[in-house]
Each structure stands twice: as C-alpha cells, then as structure tokens.
N, C-alpha and C positions, 0 to 999 in steps of 0.2 A: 114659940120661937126656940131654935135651938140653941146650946147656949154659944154665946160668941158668934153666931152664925150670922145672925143680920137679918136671916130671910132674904137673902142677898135675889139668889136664883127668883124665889115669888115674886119678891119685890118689882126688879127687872120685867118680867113679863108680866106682870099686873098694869106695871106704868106702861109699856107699850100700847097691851089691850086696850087701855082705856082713853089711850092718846088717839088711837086707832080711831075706837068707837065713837068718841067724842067728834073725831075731825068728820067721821061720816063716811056714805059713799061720795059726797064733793069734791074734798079731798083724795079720794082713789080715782075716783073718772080723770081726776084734775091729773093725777103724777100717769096715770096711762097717758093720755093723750099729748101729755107733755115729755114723756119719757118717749113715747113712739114718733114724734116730732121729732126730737132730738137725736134717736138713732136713723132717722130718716137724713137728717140732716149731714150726722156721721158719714154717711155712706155714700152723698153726693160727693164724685168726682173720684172715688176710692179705685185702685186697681181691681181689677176682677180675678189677678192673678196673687193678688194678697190673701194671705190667708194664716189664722192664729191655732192654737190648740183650743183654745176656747172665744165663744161666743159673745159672750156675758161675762163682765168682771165687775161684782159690786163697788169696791171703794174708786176703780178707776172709772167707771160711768159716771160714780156720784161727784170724782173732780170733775170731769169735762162738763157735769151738768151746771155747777156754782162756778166753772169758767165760763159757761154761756150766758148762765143766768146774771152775776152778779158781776164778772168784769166784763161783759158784753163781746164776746169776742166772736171775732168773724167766722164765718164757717168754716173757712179754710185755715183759719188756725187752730179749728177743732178738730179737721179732719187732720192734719199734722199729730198734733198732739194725741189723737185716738191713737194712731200707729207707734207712736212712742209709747205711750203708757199695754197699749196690747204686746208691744214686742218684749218689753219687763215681764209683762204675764210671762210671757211664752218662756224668758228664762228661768222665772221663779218655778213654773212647774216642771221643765227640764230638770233643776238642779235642788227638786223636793227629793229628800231621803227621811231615812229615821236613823236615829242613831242609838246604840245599846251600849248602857252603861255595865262594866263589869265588875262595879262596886255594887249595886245594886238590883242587877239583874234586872233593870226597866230598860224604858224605850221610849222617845219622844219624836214625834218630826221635827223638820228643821227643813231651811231653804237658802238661799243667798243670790245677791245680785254681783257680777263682773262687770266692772267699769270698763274695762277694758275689750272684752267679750260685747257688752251692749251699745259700746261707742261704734263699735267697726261692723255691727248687722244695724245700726240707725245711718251712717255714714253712708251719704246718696252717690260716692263717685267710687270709682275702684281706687283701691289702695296699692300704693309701691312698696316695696322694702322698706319696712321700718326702721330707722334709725335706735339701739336702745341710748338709754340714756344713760350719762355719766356714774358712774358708782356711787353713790351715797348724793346724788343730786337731785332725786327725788324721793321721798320718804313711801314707805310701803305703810298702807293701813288696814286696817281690821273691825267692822264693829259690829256686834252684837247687841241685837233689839232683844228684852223681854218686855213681854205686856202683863196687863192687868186681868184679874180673875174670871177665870170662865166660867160663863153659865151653865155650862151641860157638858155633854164629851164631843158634841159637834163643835163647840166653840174652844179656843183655845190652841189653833191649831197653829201651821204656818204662814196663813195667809193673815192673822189678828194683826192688828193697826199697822197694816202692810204701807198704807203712809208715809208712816215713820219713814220708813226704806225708801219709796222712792224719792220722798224730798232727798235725802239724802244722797244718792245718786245721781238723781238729776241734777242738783248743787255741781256735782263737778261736771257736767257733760258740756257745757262748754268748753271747756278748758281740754277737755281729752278731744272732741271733733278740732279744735286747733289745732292739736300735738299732731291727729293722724294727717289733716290738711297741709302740715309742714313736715312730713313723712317723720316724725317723731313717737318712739310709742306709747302713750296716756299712763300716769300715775298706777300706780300697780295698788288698786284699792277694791275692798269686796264687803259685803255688807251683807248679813246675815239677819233673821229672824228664829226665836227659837221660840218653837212652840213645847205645851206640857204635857206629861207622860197621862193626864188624866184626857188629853183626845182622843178621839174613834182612832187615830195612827198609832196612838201610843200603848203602856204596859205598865202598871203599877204592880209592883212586886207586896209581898210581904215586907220585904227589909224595906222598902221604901216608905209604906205605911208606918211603921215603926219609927224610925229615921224621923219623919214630920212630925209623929207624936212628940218624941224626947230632945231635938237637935229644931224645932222649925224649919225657919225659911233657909236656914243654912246646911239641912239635907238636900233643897235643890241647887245653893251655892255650889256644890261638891259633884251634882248628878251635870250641870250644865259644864262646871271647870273642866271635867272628861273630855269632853268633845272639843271647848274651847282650846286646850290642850296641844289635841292631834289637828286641830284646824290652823294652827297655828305655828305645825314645825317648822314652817320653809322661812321664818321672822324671828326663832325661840333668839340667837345672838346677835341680830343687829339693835343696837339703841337707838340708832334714830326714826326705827320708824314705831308708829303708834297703834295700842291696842286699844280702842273704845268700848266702854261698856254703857249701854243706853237703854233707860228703865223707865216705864210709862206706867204711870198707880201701881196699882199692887207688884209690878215688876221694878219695879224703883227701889225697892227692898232686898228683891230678888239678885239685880244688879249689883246694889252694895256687898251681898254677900261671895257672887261671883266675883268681886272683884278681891275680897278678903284673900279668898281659895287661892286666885291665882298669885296673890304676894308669895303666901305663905307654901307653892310648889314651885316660884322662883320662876312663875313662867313671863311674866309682866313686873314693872315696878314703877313707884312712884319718886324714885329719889332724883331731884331735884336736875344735877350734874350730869350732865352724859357719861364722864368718865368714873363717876359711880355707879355707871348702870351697864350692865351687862346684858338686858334682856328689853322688849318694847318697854316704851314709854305707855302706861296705863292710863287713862282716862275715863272718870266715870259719873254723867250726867244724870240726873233722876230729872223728870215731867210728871209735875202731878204726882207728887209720891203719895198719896192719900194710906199707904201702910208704915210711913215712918211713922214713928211712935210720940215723937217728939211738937210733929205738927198741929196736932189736938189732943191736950190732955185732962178734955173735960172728962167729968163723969157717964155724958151723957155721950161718949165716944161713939161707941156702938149704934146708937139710935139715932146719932148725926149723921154718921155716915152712911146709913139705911135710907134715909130719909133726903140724903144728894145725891147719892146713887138714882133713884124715881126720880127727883126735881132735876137731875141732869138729863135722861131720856125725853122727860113730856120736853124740856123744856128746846131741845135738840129733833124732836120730832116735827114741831110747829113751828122753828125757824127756818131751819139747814131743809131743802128739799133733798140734800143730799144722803139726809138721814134716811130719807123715806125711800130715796133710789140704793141705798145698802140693806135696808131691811125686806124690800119688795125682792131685791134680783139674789139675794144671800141661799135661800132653798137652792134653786134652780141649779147656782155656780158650784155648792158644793156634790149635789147629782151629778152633774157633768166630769167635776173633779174628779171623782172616784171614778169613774171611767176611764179618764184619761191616764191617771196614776194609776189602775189596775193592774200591768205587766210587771211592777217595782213595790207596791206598796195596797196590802188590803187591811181594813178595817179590823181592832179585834173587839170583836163585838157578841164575844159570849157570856153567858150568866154571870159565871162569876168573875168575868174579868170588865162588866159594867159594874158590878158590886162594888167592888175594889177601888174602881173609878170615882162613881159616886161617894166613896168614905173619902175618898182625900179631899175630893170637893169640898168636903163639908171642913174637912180641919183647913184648908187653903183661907176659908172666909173665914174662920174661927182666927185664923192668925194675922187675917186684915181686918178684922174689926177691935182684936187687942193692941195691933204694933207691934213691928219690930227694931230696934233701934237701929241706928248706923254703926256698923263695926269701929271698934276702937283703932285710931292710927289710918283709916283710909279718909283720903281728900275724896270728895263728893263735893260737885256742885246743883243744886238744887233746883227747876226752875218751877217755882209755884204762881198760880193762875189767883189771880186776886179776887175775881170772881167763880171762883174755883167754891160750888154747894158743898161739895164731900170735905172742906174742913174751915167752910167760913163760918166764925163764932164774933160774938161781940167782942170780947178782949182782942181776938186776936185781929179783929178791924181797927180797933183804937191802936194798936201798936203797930199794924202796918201803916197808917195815916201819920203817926209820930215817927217811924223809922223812913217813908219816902220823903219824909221833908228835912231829912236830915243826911241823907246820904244819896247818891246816884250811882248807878250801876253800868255798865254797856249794852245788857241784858234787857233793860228798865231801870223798876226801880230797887236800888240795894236793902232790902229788909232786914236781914239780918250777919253776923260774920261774926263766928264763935272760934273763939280761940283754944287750943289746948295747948300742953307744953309735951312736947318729944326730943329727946336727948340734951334738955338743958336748953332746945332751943324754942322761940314762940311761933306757931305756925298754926293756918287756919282748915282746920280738915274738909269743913263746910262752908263752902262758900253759898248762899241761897239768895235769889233774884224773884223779883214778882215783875209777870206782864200781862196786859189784860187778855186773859184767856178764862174759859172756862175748866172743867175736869179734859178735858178735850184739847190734844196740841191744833194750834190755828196753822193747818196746813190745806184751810180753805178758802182762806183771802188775798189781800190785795198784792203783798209782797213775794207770795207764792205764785200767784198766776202772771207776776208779773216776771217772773223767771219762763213760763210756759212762755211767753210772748219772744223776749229775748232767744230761747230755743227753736223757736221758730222760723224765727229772720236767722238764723244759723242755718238750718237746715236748707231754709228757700235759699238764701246766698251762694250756699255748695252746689246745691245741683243749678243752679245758672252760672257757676263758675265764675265766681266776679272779685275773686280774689280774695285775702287771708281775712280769718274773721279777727275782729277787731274788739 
C-alpha cells in the first residue's frame, strides 16, 4: 500500500471486476437485452431528422434507463426526455475546452451548460423578440461542479458526475420555457464542470506537482480560481447575483478551497449585506465531502475509506442498473468523444507527461485519505449521506441518531452546526445536513424523475399550443 494512498485506483477496479464476475454472464445478457430494449424503445416515434454529436451517453442512458425502470414512465416520455438530455450532450461537447493556467503552466478541461442557450434549442415553437428583463430583476448565476478523485487519466475529465449539471439545469428549465413562451428572456444562469489537470485533456506541470506536495488541495484551489476568474468577468460587480461553488467527495474540499481563493482575489464574497458586497454573492455546497478531514477522525481513516469506496461500487453495481449502463457504455462514449473533440482538443498522452499524471494521482488520494480541513472564515454547507460507507463509524452513528432527534433541518435531518466567532460576532461557517443517500448524490429517484415528468407535460403543452405553462 502506498502510503496514504488507499490503493484507491486497485481498490476500485478490484470491486468492479468482482461485482462483474460474481453477477456472471446473467447479469450481462440481462443489461444487453435490456439496454437494446430500451434504446429500441428510445427511438420509437423519434424524428429521422434529429440528429446529436453523439450516439451513446453513459450517465444520460443510465437516467432514462432508472426512469423507465423504476418510475415507470411511458415511452413517450422517454423519447422526450432522450432528446433533452442528448440535446445537453450536444452542448456540453460544443462548449468543451481546456483551459491553461499561467500560474502554473498546467491545463485542465472544462465544459458548461447555458440555460438560456439550452431552453430556446429544446423550445418546440418559434420564438419572437425577446423581451430582456428588468435590470437587477433577475439575478445572474454561476456554478461550478468539482468531483471526486479519479481513477486513471481517462477519468476525471468533463463529462465526471455530469449529473450533478444536469439536475441542475434542468431544475430551472421550467421556468425559462415559461419566460421564452411569454416572449421574456430566461434567467441568465450557466453551470460548469471542471475537470482535472491529471485527464488525458489536461497537463501537469512541475510547478504543479510541487504546489500539491507543499500547499495540497489548495494548489488546485488557486489552479481552478484562474478560470473561475476570467469565467466570471461579465458578474465581477453586480452583488445580486450569485457564484456557486459545488463539490462532490473529494471535490468537496476542492470546492472549499476554491472558494477560499476567490474571497481572498475579491472575486466573490460571503458578507452577509448587499451593501457590503461589491462583488457576487458566493455560495459553497459540499455532497459527500468524504476528504473533509473533520468527518472521520478515526485512526482507522485511511482503511475506512478504502473499504467504502469497494462497498459503495459492489454495492451500486447490484442495485442501480444504472450503474451497469455507465460502466458498460463509458469505453465506447469516451472513443467517440475524442473524435468528435478532435478539431479543438487532443489527448496529451506522452511518456512523460502520463508520468507526471500518474504522480499527482497518487498524492490526490494521498490527501483524501488524510483530510483536508475547511478553510478558516468560509460558510460551507455540508450535505452528508447517512448511509454514506466512505465515513460511517460507530460514534459517528450514535451521534447522528442523538443530533436527528434533536434538531431538523430543511435538508433533512440537522446533524450538526458549529459555530465560530468572526469580528466579535457569532456565526456559523458550517452548516451540515444528513439525507438518506449514499456516497452517491440521489439524482436517480423519485423527486428527480418526477421533474423529468413535469418537463415533459411542458414540452407536450408547447407544441400543441394550449397556452401558458402553468
């Protein structure tokens, strides 16, 4: 074992292989004939004149497949929703780039979704002159996904717990197909993923290798605030609208320290007051932060979280089919990707700059299996999975059972709210909430497809013209 390491990488494809192996060819006959079913399915009644960049889309096959399967949904509200979630594809690979830091001479990809841009190519009737909307009457936002630690240099890229993004987007698409159906133009909001310098896209310098040795997780706070940065000049002086930072396990940390960065170059801020703030209003969410340092601090850190990392895969392999349709269709999507990204973006994928790759690898999981704490003075809210393997211990089950019976949250249930003191006054930096989730945000059930449902009767209502959606 390496040290701090975890064995994260073996780990991971050990439990795969053996979920694999275990479930059998049963289990494979069973997800082909079910998954060729299902795109059979897809493709009843589809335009012949529709047509995507891509074919195959792991995580959005594997929603439509646990919206078929588990909220039962019609076929025509599959075939809807396929064309929404492929037409997202189509702009997340559009609006793939890499960006180069000139602090440290690396390179990451990165993607982002336009609410605005993806409301009016889903939008089934033609559009009039858009009305804008009143100056400071709708707020402008911003948010930025980082994920959790990648297993090789194929993973890690912009498409990782792409999820995340489209709940998110899809969350407002109601509300913008309204705006454009009342000739008004939708909420000025855009939603990013960053991927890390250690993908086949990206470029690990020396200075960055170094940087992670001596400074951690707060040399990628500093490499991600660049971009965030310059992605964010056309909002640097309004305060009313908002810059989200949103962090999934090991990004959860990440997040925090991006969020440090940007206090501390005055691009975002936390203060309370509008008319103390000059710059967006910052917000900054962890999911499953499994590298805060605070949320387990057994001895046995390390080897817990080795050991919920495996029992989260088997354990996600043999329920979620959805699992099995992002690991089945994940080769294929990212062959085709590099394809289609080939005129903007190639792979660097020489000796020594896989080298390079793989050494940061190794300190990335070295510094999620130690912790890193939450920056001093940043508000973070927390939402941890009560059945979350990568940091359930016995203490910390006794005192989640004595903190939900004592407090409630909007979230769930309120577990815990630590105070510290800043200028004399009492204020809570952490706010942290538990809901029954695993390491895995629940953007596969019932409240989730039940927005897919709602988007639907949207869409059908426009194009039969039957008046405002409601």
């Amino acid at each position: 074992m390496n040290e701090g390491g975890l064995t994260k990488r073996e780990l991971i494809r050990s439990a795969i292989a053996v979920t694999a192996t275990v479930a059998g060819a049963g289990l494979g006959a069973k997800y082909v004939t079910e998954h060729a079913a299902l795109q059979r399915l897809d493709q009843e009644g589809v335009d012949e004149k529709e047509s995507h960049l891509l074919h195959v889309f792991p995580q959005g096959d594997a929603l439509l497949r646990e919206y078929a399967e588990r909220h039962k949904a019609s076929p025509h509200s599959i075939e809807v929703m396929r064309t929404v979630l492929y037409t997202a594809l189509d702009q997340l690979i559009e609006n793939s780039a890499v960006f180069t830091s000139e602090g440290f001479n690396s390179s990451f990809p990165y993607t982002h979704l336009n609410l605005q841009d993806l409301a009016k190519r889903l939008y089934p009737g033609e559009l009039t002159e858009l009305r804008k909307p009143p100056e400071g009457s709708k707020r402008k936002r911003r948010e930025f996904i980082s994920t959790g630690i990648p297993v090789d240099i194929q993973s890690g890229g912009q498409f990782e717990w792409i999820e995340v993004a489209l709940h998110s987007i899809l969350e407002s698409m109601h509300f913008a197909l309204r705006d454009l159906h009342e000739g008004r133009t939708p909420e000025d909001s855009e939603i990013y993923v960053l991927g890390y310098p250690t993908n086949e896209y990206g470029k690990v310098s020396e200075e960055l290798l170094e940087a992670l040795k001596t400074e951690g997780l707060t040399a990628l706070g500093k490499l991600y605030a660049e971009l965030i940065e310059t992605e964010t000049s056309s909002i640097r002086d309004d305060p009313t609208s908002i810059l989200s930072l949103t962090g999934i396990s090991l990004g959860g940390s990440i997040a925090a320290e991006i969020g440090a960065q940007l206090q501390n170059r005055r691009v975002a801020s936390q203060e309370e007051m509008r008319g103390e703030r000059t710059a967006p209003r910052l917000r900054v969410s962890l999911y499953s932060p499994a590298g805060v340092s605070d949320l387990n601090t057994s001895t046995l850190r390390k080897e817990e979280l080795a050991l919920g990392l495996a029992e989260e895969a088997s354990m996600h392999w043999f329920i979620e089919h959805g699992t099995q349709t992002i690991h089945h269709e994940m080769p294929t999507f990212l062959s085709d990707l590099r394809k289609v990204l080939a005129p903007k973006m190639k792979p660097i994928a020489d000796g020594n700059a896989i080298q390079m790759k793989n050494e940061a690898l190794t300190i990335l999981s070295t510094l999620g299996g130690k912790g890193t704490p939450i920056p001093p003075r940043l508000q973070v809210t927390e939402i941890i999975g009560l059945d979350d393997p990568l940091i359930s211990s016995i203490p910390r089950s006794i005192d989640s059972i004595k903190n939900i019976n004592a407090h409630k949250g909007s979230l769930g249930q309120n577990l815990l709210t630590r105070n510290a003191p800043r200028d004399g006054e009492n204020i809570s930096p952490v706010r942290k909430f538990g809901i029954h989730m695993t390491h895995q945000a629940p953007y596969y059930g019932t409240k989730e497809f039940d927005r897919y449902d709602r988007l639907t009767n949207d869409i059908d209502g426009l194009k039969a013209q039957k008046g405002k959606i409601v």
